[in-house]
C-alpha positions as a Python dict, from the first residue, in 0.01 Angstrom:
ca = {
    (1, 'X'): (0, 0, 0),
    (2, 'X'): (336, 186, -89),
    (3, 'X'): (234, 566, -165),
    (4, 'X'): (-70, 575, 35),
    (5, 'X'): (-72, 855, 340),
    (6, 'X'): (-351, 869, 559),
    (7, 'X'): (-431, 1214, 647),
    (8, 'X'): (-648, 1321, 892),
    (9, 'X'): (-592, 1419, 1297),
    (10, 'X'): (-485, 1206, 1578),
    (11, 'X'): (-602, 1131, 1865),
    (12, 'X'): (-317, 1316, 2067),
    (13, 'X'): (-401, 1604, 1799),
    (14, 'X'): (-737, 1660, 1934),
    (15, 'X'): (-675, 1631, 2256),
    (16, 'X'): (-402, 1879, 2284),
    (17, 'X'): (-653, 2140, 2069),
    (18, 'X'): (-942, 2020, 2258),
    (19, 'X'): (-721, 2108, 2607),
    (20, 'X'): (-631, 2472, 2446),
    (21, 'X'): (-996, 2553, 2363),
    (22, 'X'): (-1051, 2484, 2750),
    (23, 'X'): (-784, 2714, 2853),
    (24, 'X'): (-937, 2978, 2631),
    (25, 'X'): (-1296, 2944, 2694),
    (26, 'X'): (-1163, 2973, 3084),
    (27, 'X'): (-1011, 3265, 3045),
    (28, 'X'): (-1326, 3427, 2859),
    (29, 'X'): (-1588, 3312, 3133),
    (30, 'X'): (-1349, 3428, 3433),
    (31, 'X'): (-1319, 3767, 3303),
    (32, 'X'): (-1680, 3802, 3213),
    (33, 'X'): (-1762, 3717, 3575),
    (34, 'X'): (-1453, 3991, 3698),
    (35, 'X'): (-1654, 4216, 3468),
    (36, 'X'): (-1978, 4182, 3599),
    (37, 'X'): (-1861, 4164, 4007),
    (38, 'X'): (-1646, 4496, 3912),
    (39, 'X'): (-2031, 4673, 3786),
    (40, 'X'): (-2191, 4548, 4042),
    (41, 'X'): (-1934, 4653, 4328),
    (42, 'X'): (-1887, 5046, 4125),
    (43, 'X'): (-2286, 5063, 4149),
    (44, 'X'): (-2318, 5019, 4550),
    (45, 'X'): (-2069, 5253, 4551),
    (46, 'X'): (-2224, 5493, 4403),
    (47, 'X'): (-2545, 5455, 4594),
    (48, 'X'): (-2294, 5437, 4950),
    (49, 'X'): (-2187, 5736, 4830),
    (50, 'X'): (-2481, 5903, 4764),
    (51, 'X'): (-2633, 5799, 5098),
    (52, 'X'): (-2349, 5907, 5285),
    (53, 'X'): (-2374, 6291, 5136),
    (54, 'X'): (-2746, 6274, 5184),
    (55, 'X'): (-2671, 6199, 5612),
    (56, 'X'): (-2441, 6479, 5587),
    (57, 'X'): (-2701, 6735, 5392),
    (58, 'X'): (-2977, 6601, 5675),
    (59, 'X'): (-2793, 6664, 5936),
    (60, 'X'): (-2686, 7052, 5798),
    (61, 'X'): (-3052, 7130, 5729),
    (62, 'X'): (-3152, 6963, 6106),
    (63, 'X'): (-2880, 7261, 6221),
    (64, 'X'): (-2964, 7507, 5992),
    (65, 'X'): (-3368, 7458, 6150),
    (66, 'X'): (-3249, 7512, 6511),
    (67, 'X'): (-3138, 7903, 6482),
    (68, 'X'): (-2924, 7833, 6826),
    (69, 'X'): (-2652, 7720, 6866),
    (70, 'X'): (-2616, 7617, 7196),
    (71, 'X'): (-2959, 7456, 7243),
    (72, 'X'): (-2869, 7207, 6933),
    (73, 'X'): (-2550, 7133, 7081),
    (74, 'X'): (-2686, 7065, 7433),
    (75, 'X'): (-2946, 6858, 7264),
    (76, 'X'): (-2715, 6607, 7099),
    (77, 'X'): (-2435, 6419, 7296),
    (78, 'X'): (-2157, 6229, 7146),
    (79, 'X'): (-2266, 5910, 6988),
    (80, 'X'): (-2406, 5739, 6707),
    (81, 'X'): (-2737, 5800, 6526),
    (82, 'X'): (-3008, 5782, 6222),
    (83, 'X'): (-3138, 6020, 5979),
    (84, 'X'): (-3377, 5987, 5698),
    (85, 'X'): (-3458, 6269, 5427),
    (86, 'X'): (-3808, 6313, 5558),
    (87, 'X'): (-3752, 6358, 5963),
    (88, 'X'): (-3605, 6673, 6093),
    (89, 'X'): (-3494, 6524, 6408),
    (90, 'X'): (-3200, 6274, 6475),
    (91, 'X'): (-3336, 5923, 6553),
    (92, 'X'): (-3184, 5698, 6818),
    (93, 'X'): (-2919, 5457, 6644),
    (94, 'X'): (-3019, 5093, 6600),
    (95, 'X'): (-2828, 4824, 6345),
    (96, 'X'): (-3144, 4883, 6128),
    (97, 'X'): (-3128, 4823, 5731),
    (98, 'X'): (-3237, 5169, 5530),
    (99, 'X'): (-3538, 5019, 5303),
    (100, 'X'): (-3616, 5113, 4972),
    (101, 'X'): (-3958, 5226, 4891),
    (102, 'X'): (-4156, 5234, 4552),
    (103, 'X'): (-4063, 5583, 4479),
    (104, 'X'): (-3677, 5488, 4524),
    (105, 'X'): (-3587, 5685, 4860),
    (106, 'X'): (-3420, 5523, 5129),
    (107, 'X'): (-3534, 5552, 5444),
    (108, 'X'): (-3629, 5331, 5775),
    (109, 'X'): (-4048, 5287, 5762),
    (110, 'X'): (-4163, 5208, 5443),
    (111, 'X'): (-4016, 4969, 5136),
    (112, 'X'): (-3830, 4676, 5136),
    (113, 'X'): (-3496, 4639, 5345),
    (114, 'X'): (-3173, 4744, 5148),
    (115, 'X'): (-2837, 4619, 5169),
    (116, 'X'): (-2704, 4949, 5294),
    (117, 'X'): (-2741, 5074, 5696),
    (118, 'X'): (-2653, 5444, 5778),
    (119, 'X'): (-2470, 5562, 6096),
    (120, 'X'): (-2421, 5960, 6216),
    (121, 'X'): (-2185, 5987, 6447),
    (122, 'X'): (-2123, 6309, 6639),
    (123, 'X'): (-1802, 6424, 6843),
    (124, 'X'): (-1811, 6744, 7029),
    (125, 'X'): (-1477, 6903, 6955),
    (126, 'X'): (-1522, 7231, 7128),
    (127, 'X'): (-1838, 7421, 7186),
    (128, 'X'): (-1815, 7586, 6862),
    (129, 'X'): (-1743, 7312, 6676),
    (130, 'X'): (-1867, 6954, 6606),
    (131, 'X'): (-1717, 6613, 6398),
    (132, 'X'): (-2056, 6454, 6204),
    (133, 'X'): (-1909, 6124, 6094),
    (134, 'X'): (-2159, 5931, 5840),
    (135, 'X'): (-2062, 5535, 5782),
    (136, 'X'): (-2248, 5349, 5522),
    (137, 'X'): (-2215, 4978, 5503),
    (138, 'X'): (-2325, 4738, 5276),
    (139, 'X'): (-2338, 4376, 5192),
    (140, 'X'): (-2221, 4215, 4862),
    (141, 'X'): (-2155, 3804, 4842),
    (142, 'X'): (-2100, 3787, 5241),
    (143, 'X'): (-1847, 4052, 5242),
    (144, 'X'): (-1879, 4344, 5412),
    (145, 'X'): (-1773, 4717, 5241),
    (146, 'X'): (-1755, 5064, 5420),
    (147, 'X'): (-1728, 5410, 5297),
    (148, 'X'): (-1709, 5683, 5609),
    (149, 'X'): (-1787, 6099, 5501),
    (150, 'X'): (-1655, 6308, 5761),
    (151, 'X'): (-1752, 6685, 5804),
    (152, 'X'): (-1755, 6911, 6082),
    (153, 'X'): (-2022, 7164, 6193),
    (154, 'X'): (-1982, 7480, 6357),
    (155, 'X'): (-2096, 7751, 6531),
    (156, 'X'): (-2122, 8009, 6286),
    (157, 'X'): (-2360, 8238, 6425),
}
């Protein structure tokens, strides 16, 4: 028995390398799920983004189809509204869900509901000029987000 050395690991050995491979693997899966939450969040985003220009382009082209001014501006009052890329007029606000159709527009009657809603908001400054406030909000994980476009309109005939 003199001269003979076991080799091999022990037990507290493997633990203690079996307790760093944890830490590690940990690490690796909790970033990987960061990673993925950050693409998903920078994607609706984008699309709030998107939808928030496109209330703000609707609502220029509604004003740019009513040549006068002052019958537009007596037609809207201050207050909160809809707008969808296919109606020329402003719709009456409701906590409504845009839906997504099959072609991939948003809009309020046709598709399946979104996790985005729209609201227009109008202010009458002065009677030349008017604050258009669009608020897009969206749902991700039982958290609400919010991105607000503000522009302002004005009588530039």
């Amino acid at each position: 028995m003199f001269g003979y050395k076991k080799n091999g690991f022990s037990l507290i050995g493997v633990i203690i390398a079996l307790f760093v491979v944890a830490i590690g693997l940990t690490g690796i899966v909790s970033l990987a799920s960061i990673s993925l939450k950050s693409a998903t969040t920078s994607e609706m985003r984008l699309i709030a983004s998107g939808l928030a220009q496109e209330g703000v382009e609707i609502v220029r082209n509604i004003r740019r189809g009513n040549a006068n001014w002052d019958n537009w501006y007596s037609s809207i009052g201050n207050g909160n509204y809809r707008v969808q890329y296919n109606n020329t007029n402003l719709i009456s606000f409701a906590e409504t869900p845009l839906k997504l159709d099959g072609n991939g527009y948003y809009q309020y009657t046709t598709g399946n509901n979104s996790s985005f809603y729209r609201r227009v908001n109008f202010v009458k400054i002065s009677a030349n000029e008017i604050k258009l406030t669009v608020e897009i909000k969206w749902k991700i994980r039982d958290q609400w987000s919010y991105l607000t476009v503000e522009d302002h309109l004005w009588n530039w005939q």
